[in-house]
mmCIF entry with sequence, helices, sheets and N, C-alpha, C, O atoms, coordinates in Angstrom:
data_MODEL
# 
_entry.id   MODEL 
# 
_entity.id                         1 
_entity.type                       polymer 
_entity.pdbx_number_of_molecules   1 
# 
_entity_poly.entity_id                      1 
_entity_poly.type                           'polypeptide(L)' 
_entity_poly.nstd_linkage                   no 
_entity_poly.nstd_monomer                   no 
_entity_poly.pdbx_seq_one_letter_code       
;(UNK)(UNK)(UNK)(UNK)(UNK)(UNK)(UNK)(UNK)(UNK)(UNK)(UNK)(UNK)(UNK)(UNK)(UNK)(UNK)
(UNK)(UNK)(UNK)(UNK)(UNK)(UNK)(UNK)(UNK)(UNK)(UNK)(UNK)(UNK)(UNK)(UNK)(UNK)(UNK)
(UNK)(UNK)(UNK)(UNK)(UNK)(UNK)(UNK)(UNK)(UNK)(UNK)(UNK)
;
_entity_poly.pdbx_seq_one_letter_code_can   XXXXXXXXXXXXXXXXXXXXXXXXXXXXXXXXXXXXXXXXXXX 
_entity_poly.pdbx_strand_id                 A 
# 
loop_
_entity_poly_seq.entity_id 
_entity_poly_seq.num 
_entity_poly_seq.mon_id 
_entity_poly_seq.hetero 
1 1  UNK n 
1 2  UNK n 
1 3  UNK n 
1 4  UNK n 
1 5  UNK n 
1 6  UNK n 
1 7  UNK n 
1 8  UNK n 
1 9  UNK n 
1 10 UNK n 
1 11 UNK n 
1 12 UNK n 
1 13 UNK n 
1 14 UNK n 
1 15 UNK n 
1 16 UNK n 
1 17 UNK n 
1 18 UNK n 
1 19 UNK n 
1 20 UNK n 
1 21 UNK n 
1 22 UNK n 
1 23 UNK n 
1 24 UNK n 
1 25 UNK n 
1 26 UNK n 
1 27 UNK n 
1 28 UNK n 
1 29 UNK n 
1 30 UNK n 
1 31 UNK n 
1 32 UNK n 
1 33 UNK n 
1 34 UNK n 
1 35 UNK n 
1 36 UNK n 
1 37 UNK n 
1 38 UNK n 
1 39 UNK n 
1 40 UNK n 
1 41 UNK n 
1 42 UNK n 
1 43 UNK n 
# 
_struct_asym.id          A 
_struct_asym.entity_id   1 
# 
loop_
_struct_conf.conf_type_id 
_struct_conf.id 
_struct_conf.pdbx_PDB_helix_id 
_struct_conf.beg_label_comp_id 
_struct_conf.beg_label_asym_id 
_struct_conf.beg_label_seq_id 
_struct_conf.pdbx_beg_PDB_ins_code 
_struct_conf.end_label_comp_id 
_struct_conf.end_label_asym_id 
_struct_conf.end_label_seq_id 
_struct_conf.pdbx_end_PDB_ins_code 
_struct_conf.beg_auth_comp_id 
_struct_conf.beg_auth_asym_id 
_struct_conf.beg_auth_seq_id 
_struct_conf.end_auth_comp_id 
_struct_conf.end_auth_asym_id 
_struct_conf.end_auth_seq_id 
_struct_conf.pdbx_PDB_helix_class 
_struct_conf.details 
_struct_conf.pdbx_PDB_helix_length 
HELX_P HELX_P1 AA1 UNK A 12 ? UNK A 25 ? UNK A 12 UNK A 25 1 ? 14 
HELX_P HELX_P2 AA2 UNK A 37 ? UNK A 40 ? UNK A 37 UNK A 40 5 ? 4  
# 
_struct_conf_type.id          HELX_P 
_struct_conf_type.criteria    ? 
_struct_conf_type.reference   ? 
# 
loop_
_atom_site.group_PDB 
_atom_site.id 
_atom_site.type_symbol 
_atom_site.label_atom_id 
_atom_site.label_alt_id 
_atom_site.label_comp_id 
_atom_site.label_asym_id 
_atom_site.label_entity_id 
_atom_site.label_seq_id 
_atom_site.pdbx_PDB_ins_code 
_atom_site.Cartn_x 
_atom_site.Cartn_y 
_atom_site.Cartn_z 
_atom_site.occupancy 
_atom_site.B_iso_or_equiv 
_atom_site.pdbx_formal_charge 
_atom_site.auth_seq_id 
_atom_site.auth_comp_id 
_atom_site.auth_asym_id 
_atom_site.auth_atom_id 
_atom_site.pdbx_PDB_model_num 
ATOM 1   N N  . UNK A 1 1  ? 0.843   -1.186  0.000   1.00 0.00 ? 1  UNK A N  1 
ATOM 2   C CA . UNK A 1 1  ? 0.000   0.000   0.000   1.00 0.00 ? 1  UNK A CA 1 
ATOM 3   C C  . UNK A 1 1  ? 0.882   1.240   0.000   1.00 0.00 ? 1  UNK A C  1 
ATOM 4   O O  . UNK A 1 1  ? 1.999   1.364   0.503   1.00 0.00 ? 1  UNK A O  1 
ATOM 5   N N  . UNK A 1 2  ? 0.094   2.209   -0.723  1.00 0.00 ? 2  UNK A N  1 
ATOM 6   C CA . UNK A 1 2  ? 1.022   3.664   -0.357  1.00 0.00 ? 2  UNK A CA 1 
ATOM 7   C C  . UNK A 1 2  ? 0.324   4.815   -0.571  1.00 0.00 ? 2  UNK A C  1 
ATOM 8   O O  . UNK A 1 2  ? -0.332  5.072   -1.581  1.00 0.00 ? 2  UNK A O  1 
ATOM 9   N N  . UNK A 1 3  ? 0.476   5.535   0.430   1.00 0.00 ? 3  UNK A N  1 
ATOM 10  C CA . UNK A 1 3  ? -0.360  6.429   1.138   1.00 0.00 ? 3  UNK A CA 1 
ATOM 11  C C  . UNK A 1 3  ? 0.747   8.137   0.715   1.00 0.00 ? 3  UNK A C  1 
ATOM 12  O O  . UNK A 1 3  ? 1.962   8.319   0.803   1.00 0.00 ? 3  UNK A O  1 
ATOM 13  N N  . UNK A 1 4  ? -0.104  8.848   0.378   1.00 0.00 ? 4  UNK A N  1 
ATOM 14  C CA . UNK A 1 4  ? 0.473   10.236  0.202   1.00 0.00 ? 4  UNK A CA 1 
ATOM 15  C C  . UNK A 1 4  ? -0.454  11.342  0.506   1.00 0.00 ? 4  UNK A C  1 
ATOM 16  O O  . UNK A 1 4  ? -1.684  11.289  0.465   1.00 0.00 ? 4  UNK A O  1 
ATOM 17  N N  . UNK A 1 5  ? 0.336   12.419  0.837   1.00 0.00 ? 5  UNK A N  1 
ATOM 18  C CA . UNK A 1 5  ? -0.574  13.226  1.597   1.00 0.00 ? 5  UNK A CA 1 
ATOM 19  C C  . UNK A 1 5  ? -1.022  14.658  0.812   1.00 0.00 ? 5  UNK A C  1 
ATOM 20  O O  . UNK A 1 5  ? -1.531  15.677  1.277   1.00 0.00 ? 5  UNK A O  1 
ATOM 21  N N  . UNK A 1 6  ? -0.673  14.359  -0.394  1.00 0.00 ? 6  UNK A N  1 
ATOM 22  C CA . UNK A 1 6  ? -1.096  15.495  -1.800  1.00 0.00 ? 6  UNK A CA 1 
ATOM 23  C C  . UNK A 1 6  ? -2.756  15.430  -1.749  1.00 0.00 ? 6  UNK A C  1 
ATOM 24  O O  . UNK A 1 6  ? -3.381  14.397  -1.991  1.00 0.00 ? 6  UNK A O  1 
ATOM 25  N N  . UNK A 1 7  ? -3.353  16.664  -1.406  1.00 0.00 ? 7  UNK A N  1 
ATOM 26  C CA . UNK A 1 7  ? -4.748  16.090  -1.696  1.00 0.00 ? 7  UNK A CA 1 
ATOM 27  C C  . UNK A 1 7  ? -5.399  16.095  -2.887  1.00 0.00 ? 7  UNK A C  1 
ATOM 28  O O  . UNK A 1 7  ? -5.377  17.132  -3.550  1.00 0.00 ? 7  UNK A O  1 
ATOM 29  N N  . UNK A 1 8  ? -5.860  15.327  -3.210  1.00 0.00 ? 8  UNK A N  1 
ATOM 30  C CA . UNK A 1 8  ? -6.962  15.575  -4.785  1.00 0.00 ? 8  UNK A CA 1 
ATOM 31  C C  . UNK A 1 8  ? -5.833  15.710  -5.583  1.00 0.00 ? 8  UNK A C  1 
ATOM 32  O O  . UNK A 1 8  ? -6.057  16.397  -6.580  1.00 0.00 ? 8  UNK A O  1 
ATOM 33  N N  . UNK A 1 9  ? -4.527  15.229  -5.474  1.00 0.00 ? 9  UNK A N  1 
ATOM 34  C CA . UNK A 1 9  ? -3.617  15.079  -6.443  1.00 0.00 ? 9  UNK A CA 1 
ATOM 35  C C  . UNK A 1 9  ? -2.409  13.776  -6.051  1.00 0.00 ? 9  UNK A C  1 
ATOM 36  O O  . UNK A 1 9  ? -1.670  13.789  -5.067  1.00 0.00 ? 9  UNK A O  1 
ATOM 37  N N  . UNK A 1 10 ? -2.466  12.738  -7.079  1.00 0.00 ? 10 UNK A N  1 
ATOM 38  C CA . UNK A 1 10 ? -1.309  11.652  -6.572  1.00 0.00 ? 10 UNK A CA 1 
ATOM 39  C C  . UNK A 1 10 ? 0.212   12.096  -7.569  1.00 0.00 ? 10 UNK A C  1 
ATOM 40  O O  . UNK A 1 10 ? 0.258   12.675  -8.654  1.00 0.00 ? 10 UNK A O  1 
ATOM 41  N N  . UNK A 1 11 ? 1.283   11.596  -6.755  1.00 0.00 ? 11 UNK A N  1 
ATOM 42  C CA . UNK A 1 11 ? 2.565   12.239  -6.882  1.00 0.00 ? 11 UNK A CA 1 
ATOM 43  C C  . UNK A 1 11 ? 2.844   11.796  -8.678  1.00 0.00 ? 11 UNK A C  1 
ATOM 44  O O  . UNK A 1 11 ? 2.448   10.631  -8.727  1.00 0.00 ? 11 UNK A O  1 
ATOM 45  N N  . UNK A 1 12 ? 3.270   12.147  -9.938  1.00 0.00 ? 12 UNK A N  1 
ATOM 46  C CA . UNK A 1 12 ? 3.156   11.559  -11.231 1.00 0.00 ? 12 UNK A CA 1 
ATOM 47  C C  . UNK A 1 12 ? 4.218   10.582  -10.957 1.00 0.00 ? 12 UNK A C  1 
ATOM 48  O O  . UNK A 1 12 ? 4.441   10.032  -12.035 1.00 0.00 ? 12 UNK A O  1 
ATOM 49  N N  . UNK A 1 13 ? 5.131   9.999   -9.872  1.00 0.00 ? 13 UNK A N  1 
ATOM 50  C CA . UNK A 1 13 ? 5.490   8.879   -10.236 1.00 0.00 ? 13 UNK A CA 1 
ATOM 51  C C  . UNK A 1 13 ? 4.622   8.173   -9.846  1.00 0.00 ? 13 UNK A C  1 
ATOM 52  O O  . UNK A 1 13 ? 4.430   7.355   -10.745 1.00 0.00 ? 13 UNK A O  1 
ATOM 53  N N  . UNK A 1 14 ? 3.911   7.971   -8.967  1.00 0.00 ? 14 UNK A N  1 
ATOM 54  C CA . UNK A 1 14 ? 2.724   6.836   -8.269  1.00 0.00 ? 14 UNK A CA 1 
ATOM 55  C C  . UNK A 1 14 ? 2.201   6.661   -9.479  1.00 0.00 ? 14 UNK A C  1 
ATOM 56  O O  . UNK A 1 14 ? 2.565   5.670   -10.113 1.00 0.00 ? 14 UNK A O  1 
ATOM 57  N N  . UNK A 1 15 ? 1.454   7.373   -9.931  1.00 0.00 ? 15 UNK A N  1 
ATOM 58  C CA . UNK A 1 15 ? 0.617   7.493   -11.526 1.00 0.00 ? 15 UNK A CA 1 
ATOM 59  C C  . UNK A 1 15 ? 1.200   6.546   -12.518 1.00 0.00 ? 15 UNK A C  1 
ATOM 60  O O  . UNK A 1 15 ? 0.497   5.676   -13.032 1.00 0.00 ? 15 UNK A O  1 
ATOM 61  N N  . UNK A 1 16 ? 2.839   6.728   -12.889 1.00 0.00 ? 16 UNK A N  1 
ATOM 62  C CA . UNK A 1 16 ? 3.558   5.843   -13.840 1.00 0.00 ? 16 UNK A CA 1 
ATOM 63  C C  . UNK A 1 16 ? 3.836   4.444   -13.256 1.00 0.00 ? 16 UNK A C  1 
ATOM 64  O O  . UNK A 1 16 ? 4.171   3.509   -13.982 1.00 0.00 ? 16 UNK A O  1 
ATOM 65  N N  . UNK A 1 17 ? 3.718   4.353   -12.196 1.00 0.00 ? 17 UNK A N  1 
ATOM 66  C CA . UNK A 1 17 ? 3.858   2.951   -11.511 1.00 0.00 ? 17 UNK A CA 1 
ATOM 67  C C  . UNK A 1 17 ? 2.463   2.062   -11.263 1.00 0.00 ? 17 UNK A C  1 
ATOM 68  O O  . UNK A 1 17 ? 2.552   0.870   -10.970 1.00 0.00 ? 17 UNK A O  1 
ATOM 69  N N  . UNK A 1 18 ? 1.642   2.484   -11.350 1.00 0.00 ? 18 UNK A N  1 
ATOM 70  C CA . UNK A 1 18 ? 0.545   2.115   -11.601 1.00 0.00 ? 18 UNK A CA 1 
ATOM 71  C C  . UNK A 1 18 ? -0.317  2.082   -13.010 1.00 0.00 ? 18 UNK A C  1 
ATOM 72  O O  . UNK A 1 18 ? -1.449  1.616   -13.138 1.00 0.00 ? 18 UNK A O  1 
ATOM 73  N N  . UNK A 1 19 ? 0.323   2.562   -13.818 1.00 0.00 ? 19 UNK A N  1 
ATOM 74  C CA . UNK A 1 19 ? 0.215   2.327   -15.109 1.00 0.00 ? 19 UNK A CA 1 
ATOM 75  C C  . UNK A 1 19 ? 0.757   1.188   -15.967 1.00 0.00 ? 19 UNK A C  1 
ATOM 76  O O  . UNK A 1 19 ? 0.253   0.653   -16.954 1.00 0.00 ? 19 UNK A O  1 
ATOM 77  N N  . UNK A 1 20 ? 2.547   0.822   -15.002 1.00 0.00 ? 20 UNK A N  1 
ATOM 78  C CA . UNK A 1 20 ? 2.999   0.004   -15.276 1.00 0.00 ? 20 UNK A CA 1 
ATOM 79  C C  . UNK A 1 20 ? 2.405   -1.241  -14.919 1.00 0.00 ? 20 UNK A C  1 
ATOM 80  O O  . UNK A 1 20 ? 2.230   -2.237  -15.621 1.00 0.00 ? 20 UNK A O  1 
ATOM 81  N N  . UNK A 1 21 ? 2.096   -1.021  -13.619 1.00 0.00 ? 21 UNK A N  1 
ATOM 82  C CA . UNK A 1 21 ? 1.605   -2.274  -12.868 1.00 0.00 ? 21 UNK A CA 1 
ATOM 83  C C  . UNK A 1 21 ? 0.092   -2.902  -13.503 1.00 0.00 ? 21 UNK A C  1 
ATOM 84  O O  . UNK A 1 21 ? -0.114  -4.099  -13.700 1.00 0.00 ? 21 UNK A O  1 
ATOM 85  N N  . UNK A 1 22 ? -0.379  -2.369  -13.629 1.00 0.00 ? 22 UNK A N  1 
ATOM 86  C CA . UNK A 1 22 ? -1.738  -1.818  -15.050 1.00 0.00 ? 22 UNK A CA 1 
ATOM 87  C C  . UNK A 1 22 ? -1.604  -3.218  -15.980 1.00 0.00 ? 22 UNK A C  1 
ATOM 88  O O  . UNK A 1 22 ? -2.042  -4.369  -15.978 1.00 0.00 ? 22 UNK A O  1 
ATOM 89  N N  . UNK A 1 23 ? -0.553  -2.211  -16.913 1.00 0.00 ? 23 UNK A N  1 
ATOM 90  C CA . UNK A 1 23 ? -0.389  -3.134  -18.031 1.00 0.00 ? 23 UNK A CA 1 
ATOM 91  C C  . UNK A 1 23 ? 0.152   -4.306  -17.974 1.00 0.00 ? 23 UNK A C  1 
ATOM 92  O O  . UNK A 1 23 ? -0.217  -5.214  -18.718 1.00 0.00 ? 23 UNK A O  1 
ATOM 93  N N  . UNK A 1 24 ? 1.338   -4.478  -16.859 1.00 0.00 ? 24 UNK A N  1 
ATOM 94  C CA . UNK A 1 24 ? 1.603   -6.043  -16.934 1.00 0.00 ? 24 UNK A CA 1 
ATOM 95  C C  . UNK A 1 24 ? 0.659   -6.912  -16.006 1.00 0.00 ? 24 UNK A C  1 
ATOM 96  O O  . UNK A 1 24 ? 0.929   -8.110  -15.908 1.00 0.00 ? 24 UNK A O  1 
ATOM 97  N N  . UNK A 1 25 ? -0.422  -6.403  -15.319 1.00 0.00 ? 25 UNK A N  1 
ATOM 98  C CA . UNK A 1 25 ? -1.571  -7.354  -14.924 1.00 0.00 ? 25 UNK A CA 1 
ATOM 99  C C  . UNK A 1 25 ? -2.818  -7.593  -15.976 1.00 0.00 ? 25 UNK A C  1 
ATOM 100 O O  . UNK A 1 25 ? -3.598  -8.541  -15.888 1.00 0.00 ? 25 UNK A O  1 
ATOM 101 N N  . UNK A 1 26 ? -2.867  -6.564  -16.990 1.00 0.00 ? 26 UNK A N  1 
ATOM 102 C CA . UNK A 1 26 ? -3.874  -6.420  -17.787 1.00 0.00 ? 26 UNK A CA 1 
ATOM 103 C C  . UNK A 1 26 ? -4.431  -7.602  -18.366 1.00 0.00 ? 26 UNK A C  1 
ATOM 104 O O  . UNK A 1 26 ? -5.648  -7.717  -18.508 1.00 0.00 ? 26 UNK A O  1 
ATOM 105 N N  . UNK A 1 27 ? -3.647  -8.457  -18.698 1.00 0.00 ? 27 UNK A N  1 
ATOM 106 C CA . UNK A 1 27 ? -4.248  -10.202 -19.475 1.00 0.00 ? 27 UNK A CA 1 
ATOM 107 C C  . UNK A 1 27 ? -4.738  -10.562 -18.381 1.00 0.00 ? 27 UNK A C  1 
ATOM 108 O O  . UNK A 1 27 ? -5.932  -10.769 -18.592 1.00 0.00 ? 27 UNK A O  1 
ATOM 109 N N  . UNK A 1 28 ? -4.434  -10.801 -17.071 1.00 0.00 ? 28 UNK A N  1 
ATOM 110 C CA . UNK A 1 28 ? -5.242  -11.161 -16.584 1.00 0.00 ? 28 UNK A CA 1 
ATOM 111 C C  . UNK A 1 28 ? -6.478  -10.389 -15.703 1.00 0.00 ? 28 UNK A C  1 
ATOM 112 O O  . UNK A 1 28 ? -7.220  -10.748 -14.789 1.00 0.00 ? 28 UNK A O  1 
ATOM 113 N N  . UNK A 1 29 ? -6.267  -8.976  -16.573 1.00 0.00 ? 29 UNK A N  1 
ATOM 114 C CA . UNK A 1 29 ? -8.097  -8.417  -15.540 1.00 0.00 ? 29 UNK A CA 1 
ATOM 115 C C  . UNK A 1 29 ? -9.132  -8.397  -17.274 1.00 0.00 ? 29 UNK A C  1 
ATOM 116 O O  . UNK A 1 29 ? -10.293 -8.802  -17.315 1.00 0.00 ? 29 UNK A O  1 
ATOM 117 N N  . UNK A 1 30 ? -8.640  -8.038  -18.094 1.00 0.00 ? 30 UNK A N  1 
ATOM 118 C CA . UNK A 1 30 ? -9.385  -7.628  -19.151 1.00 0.00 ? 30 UNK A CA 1 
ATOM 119 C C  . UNK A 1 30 ? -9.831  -9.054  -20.004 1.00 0.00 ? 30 UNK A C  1 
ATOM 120 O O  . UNK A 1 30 ? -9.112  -10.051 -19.940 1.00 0.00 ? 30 UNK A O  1 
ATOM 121 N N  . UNK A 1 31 ? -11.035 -9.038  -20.767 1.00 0.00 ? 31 UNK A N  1 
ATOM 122 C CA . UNK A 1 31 ? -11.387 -9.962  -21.517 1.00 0.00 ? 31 UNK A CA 1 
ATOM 123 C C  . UNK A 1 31 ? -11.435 -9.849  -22.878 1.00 0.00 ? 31 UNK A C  1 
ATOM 124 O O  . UNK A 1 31 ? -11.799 -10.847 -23.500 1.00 0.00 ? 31 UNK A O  1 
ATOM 125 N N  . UNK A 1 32 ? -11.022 -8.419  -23.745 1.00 0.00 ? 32 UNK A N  1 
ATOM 126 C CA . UNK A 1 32 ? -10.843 -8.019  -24.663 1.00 0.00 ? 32 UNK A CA 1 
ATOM 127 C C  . UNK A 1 32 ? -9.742  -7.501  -24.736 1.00 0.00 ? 32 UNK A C  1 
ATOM 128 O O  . UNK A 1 32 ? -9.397  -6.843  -23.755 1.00 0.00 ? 32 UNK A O  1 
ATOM 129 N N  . UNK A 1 33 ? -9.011  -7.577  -25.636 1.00 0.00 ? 33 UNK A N  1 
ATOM 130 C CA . UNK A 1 33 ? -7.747  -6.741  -25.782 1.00 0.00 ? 33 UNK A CA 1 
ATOM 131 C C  . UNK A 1 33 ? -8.165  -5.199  -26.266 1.00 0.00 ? 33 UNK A C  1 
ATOM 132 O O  . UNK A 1 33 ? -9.253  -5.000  -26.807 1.00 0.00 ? 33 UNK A O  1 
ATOM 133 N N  . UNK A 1 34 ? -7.183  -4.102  -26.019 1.00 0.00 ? 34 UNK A N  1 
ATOM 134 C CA . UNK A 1 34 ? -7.604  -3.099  -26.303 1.00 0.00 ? 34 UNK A CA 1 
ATOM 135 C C  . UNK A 1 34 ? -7.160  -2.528  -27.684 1.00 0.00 ? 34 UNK A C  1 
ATOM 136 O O  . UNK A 1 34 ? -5.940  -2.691  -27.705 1.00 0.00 ? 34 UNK A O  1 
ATOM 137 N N  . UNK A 1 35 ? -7.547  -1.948  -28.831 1.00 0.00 ? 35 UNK A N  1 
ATOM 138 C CA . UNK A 1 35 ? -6.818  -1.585  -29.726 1.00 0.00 ? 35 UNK A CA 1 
ATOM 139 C C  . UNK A 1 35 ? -5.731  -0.497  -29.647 1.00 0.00 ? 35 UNK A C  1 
ATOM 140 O O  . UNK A 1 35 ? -4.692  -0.359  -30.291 1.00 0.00 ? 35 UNK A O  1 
ATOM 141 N N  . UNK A 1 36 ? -6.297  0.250   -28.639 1.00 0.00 ? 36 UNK A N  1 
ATOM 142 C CA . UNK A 1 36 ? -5.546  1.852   -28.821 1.00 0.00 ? 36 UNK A CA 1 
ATOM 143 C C  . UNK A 1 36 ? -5.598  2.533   -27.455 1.00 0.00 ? 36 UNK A C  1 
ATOM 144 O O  . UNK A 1 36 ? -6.285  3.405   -26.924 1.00 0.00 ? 36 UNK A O  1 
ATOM 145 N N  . UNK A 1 37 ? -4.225  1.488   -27.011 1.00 0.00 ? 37 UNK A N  1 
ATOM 146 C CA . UNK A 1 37 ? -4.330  1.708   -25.189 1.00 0.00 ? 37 UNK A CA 1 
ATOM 147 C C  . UNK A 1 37 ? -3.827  3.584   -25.286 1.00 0.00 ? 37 UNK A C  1 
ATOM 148 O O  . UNK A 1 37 ? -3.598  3.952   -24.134 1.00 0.00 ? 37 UNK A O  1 
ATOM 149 N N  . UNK A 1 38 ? -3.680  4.412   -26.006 1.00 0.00 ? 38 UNK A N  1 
ATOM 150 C CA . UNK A 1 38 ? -3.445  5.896   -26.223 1.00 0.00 ? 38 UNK A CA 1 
ATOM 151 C C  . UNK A 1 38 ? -4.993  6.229   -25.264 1.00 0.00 ? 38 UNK A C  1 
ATOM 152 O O  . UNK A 1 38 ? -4.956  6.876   -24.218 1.00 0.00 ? 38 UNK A O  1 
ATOM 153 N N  . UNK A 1 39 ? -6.066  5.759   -25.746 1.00 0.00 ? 39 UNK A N  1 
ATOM 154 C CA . UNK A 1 39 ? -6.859  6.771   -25.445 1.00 0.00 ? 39 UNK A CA 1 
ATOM 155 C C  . UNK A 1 39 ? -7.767  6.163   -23.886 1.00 0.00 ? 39 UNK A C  1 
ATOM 156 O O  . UNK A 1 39 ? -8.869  6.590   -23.540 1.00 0.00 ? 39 UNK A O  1 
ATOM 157 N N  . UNK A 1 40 ? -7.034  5.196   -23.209 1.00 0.00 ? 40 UNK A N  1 
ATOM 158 C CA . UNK A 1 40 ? -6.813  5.307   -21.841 1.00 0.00 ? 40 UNK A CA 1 
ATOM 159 C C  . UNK A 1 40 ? -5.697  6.283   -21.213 1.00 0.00 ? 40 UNK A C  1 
ATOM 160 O O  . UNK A 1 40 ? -5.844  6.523   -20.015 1.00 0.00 ? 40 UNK A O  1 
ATOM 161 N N  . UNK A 1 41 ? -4.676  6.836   -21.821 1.00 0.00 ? 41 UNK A N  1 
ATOM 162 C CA . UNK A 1 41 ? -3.931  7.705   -21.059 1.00 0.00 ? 41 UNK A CA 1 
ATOM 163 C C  . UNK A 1 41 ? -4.200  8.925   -21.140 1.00 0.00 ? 41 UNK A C  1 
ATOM 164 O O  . UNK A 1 41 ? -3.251  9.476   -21.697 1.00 0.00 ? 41 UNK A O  1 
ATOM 165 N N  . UNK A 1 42 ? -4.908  9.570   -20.907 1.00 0.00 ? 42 UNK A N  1 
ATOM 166 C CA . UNK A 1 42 ? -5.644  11.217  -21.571 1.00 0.00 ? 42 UNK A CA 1 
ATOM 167 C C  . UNK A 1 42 ? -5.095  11.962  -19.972 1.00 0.00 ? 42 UNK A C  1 
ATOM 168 O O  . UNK A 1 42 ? -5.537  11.818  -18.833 1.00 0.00 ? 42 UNK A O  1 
ATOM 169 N N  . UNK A 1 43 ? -3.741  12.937  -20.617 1.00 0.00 ? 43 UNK A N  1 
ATOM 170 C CA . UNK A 1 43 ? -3.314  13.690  -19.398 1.00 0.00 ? 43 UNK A CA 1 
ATOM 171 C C  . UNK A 1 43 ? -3.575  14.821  -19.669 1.00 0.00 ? 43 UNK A C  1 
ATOM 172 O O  . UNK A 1 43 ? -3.343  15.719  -18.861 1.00 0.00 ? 43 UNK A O  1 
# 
């Protein structure tokens, strides 16, 4: 777990580490593959 004390804002590395962590769990949460993982990242 990890806890930060930014409110209504998480630190942008937490963000990239959870993006990572994201995609290499993704085969096993998703049942479709995605075509155009771009327009899940909208910063």
């Amino acid at each position: 777990a990890r806890y930060t004390t930014n409110k209504g804002r998480l630190p942008d590395a937490l963000i990239e580490d959870m993006r990572q962590r994201f995609t290499d769990s993704e085969e096993y949460l998703t049942t479709r593959k995605v075509r155009d993982e771009e327009k899940f990242r909208k910063e």
